[in-house]
N, C-alpha and C positions, 0 to 999 in steps of 0.2 A: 702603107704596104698592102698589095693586093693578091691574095692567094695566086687570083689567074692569072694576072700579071707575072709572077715569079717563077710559077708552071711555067710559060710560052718563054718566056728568058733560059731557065739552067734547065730543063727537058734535054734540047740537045747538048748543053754544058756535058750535063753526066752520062749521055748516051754514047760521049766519044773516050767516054772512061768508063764503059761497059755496063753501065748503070741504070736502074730505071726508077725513075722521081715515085714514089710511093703516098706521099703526103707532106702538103706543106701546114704547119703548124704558126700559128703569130700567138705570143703569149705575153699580154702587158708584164713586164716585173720592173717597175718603178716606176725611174727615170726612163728606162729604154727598154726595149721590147725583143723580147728572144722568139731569134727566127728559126725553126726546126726545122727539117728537111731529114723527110725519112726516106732512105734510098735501099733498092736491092739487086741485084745481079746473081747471074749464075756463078763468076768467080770458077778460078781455077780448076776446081773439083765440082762445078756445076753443082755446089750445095750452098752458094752465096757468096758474098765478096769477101774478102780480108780486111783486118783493120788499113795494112797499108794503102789499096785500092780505094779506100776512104778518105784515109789523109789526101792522099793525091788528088783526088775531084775536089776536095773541101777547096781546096789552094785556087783550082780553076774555076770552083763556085764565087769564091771570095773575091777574086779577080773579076768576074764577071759582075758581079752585083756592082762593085764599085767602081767601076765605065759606064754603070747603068743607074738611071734614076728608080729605076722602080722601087726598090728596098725603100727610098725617101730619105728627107735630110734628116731625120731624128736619127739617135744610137739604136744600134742592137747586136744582141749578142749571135752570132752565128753558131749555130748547133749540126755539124749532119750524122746523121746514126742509119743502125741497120735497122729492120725490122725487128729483131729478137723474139724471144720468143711471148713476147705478152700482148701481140697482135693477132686478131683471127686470123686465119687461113682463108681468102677468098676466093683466090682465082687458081689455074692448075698449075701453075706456074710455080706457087705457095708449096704447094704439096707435093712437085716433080721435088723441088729444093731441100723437101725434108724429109723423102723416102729415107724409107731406116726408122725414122724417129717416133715416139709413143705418141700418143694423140687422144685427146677427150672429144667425141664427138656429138652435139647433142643436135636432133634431127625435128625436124617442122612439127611432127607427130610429138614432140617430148621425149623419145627416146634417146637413152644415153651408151653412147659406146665409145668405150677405151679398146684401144690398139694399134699395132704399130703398123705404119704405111708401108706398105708391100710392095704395089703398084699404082700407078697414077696416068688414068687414059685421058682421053679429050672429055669426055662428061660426067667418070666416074673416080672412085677410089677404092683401091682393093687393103681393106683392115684386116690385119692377123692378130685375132684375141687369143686368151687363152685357150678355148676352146675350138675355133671355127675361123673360116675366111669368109670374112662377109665383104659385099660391093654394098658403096653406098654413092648414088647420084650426088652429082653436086646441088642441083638444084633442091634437096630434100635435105641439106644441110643447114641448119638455123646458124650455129655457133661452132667451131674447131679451135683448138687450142694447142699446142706443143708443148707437152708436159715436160718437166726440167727431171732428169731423174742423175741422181747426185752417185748413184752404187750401181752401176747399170752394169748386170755382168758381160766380157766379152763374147763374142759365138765363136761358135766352132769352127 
């Protein structure tokens, strides 16, 4: 199995199921080797796909691979998931899909800033901390993370 192989194969697979190929993972576990596929889309509410829009591509992924040699004759387990939230945030794409959402940011310089995504332009981001709105370049971004907050009150 070959990552770019698998790329140039399901790309258009999931792009006709609104999807976009995020990373292909091979991970030996045994006898046979699980193949990942991490996929994202705007979905619905342009904040990402649904689980159902997942199943559905999975079927046309599965379908596809198996007309195709490239996966190879050994087993594997077929895996596709979302991004979730335990991936950086790269591109603006990332962060258009989780305006609203809280965010640990820690920037090239070492600085660290929490806050929730307000706005999201072509080469920026607008954080609302407790105190201030800061913008912060993408390019001045080291690391972004989408904090899980379990109690999160509603707004107003």
């Amino acid at each position: 199995m070959k990552d770019v192989h698998i790329e140039q194969l399901l790309t258009p697979v999931l792009a006709e199921h609104g999807l976009e190929l995020e990373a292909v993972e091979i991970v030996p576990a045994g006898k046979r080797r699980l193949l990942r596929l991490v996929v994202d889309g705007d979905g619905p509410e342009g904040t990402g796909p649904l689980l159902d829009d997942i199943a559905e591509a999975t079927k046309a992924v599965s379908a596809a691979l198996d007309a195709d040699d490239t996966a190879g004759a050994g087993p594997y387990t077929l895996e596709v998931t979302s991004r979730g939230v335990s991936r950086p945030l790269t591109l603006p794409r990332h962060w258009r899909r989780n305006t609203g959402r809280l965010v640990r940011v820690n920037t090239a310089d070492g600085t660290e800033i929490t806050g929730r995504i307000a706005e999201v332009g072509d080469d920026q981001v607008l954080l609302t901390t407790e105190s201030e709105q800061t913008s912060v370049r993408f390019g001045d971004i080291g690391k972004a993370l989408v904090q899980v907050e379990l109690n999160r009150a509603e707004e107003d």
